[in-house]
C-alpha positions as CSV (number, residue, x, y, z in Angstrom):
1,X,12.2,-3.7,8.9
2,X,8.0,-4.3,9.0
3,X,5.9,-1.8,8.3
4,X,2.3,-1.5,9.4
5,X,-0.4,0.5,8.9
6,X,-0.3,3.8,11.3
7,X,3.3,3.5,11.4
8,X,6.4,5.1,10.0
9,X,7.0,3.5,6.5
10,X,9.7,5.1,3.6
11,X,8.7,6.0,0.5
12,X,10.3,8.2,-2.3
13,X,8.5,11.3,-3.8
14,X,9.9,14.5,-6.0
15,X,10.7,17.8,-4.5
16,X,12.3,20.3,-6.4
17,X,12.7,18.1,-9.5
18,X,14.7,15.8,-7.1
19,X,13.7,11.9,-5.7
20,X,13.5,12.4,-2.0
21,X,13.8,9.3,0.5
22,X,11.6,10.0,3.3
23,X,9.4,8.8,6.4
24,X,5.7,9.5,6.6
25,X,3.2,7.4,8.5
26,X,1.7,4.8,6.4
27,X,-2.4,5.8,6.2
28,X,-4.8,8.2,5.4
29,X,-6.2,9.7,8.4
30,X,-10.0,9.1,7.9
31,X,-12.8,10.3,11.0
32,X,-16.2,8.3,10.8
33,X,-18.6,9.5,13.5
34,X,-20.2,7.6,16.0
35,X,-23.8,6.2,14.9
36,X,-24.5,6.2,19.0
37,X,-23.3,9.5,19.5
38,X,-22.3,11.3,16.3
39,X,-19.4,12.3,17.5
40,X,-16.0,11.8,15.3
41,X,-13.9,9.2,16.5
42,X,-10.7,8.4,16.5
43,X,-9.5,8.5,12.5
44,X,-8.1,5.4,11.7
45,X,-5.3,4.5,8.5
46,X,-6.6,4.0,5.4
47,X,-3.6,2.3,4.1
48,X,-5.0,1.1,0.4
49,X,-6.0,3.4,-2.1
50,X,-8.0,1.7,-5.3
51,X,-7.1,2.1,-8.5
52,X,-10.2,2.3,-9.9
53,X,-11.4,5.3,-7.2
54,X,-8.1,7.3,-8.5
55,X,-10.5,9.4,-10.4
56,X,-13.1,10.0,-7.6
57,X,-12.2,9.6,-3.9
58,X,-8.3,9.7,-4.8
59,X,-8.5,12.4,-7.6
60,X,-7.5,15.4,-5.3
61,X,-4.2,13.8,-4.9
62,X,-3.5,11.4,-8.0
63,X,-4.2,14.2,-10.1
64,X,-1.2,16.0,-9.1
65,X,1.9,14.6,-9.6
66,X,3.5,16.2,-6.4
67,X,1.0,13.8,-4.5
68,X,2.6,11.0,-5.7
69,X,5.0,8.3,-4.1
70,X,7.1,5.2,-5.1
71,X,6.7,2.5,-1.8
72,X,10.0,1.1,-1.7
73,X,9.6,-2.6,-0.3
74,X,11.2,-6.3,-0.7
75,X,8.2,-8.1,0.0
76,X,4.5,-7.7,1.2
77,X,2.0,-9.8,2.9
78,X,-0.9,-11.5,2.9
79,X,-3.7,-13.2,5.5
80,X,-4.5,-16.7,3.9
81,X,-7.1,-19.4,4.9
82,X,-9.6,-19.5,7.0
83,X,-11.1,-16.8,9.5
84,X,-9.3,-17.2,13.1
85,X,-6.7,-19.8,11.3
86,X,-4.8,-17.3,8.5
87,X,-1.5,-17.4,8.5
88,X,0.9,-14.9,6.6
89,X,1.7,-15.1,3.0
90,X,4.7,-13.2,1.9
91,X,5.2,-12.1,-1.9
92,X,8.1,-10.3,-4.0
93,X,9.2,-9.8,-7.4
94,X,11.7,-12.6,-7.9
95,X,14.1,-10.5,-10.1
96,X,13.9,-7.4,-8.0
97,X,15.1,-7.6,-4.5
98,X,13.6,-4.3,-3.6
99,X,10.4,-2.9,-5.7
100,X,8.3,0.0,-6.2
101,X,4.5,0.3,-5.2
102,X,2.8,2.9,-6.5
103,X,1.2,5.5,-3.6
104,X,0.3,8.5,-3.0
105,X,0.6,11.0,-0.2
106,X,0.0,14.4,1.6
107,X,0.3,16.2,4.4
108,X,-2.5,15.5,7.2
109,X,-3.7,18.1,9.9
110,X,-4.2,14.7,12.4
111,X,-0.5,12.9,11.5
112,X,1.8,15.3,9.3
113,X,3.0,13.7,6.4
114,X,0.8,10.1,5.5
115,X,0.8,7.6,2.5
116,X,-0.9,5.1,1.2
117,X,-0.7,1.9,-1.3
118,X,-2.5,2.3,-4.6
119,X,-4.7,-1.3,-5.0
120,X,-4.9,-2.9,-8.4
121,X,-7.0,-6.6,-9.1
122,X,-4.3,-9.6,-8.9
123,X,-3.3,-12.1,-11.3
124,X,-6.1,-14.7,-11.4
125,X,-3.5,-17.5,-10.5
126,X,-3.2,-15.6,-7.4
127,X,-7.2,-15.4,-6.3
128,X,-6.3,-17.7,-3.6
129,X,-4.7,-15.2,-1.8
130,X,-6.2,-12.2,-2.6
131,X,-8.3,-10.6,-4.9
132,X,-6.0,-7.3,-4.9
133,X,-2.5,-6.8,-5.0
134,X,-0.2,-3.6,-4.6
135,X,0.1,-1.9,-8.0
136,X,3.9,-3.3,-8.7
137,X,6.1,-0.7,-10.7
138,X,8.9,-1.8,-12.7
139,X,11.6,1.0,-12.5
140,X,10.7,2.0,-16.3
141,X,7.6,3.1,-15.1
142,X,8.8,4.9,-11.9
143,X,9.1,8.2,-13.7
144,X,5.7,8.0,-15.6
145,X,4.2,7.0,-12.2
146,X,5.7,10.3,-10.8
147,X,5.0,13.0,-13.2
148,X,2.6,11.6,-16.2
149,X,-0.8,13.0,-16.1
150,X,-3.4,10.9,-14.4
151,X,-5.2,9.6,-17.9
152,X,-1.5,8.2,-18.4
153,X,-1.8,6.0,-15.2
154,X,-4.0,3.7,-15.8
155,X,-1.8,1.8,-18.0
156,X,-0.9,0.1,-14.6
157,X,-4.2,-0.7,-13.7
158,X,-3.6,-4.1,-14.3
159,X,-2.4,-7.9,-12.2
160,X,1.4,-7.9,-12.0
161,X,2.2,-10.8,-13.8
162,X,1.8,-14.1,-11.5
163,X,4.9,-15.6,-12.6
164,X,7.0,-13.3,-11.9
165,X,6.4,-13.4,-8.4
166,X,7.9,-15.5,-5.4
167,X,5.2,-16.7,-3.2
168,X,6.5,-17.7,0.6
169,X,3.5,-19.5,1.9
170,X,3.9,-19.8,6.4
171,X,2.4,-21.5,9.0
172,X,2.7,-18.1,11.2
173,X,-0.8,-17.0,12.4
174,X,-1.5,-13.7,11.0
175,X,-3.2,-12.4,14.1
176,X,-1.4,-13.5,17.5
177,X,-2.5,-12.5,21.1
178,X,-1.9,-9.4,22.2
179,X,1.6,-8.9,24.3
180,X,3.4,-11.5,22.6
181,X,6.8,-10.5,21.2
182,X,5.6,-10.6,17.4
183,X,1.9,-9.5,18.3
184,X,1.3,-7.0,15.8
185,X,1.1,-8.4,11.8
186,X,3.6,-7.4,9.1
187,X,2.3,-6.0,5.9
188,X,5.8,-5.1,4.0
């Protein structure tokens, strides 16, 4: 199953001291208003979070444990090369078939229940992907991730190690016309 931005995506979050498998839509909802007409327009997904805004723009919800979420995913993509010629790059944790990015999430007035991916820099050997990579959790971490306090956090503000992942490099176009079977582009 592909996920992608806007969408329905699974992630796990605590209610009532309990993990709790669940489907949310996969982006903030955020309005910008229209410089021609300053009206708002349509909100759009904001699907990354940074790590380093955690304590500003994100603090409303990292700060509180109950508006955090575990991504559950097997692999995630990336657009590599040049503009109008990327193709997809897929990644994983090689000895984890299914991992945990760390998210957050609440409950919108525009889409109900929305999360999104909490951004971290990537492994220098990795640059030539991308500059940023999900912040990767290993399952000792999950329960720190989901109720430490936020000063505790930023222990995984940091690249997940490059060699432990499994890079899948394709020759698929990461943007493809518009009506064709596989148009839309996979993120995880």
């Amino acid at each position: 199953m592909e996920t992608h931005p806007g969408q329905p995506g699974t992630i796990i979050r605590i209610e009532d001291s309990e993990r709790v498998l669940e489907q949310m839509t996969w982006g903030f909802p955020v309005s910008l208003k229209s410089k021609k007409t300053g009206n708002l327009l349509k909100p759009k997904p904001v699907n990354n979070a940074r790590f380093d805004k955690l304590g500003s723009f994100w603090k409303r919800w990292a700060t509180d444990p109950g508006n955090r979420c575990l991504i559950p995913t097997a692999r995630y993509a990336e657009a590599v090369g040049e503009p109008g010629r990327m193709t997809e790059t897929w990644l994983s944790v090689t000895d984890q078939p299914i991992f945990a990015w760390a998210g957050l999430w609440t409950n919108s007035d525009e889409w109900g229940a929305v999360y999104t991916g909490v951004m971290t820099d990537n492994a220098p050997e990795l640059h030539d992907i991308h500059d940023r990579s999900p912040v990767i959790l290993d399952p000792q971490d999950w329960e720190t991730w989901l109720h430490a306090p936020l000063k505790d956090l930023y222990q995984f503000d940091r690249p997940y190690p490059a060699e432990r992942m499994t890079i899948d490099r394709t020759d698929r176009p990461w943007f493809r016309k518009a009506g064709s079977a596989d148009a839309q582009r996979p993120l995880f």
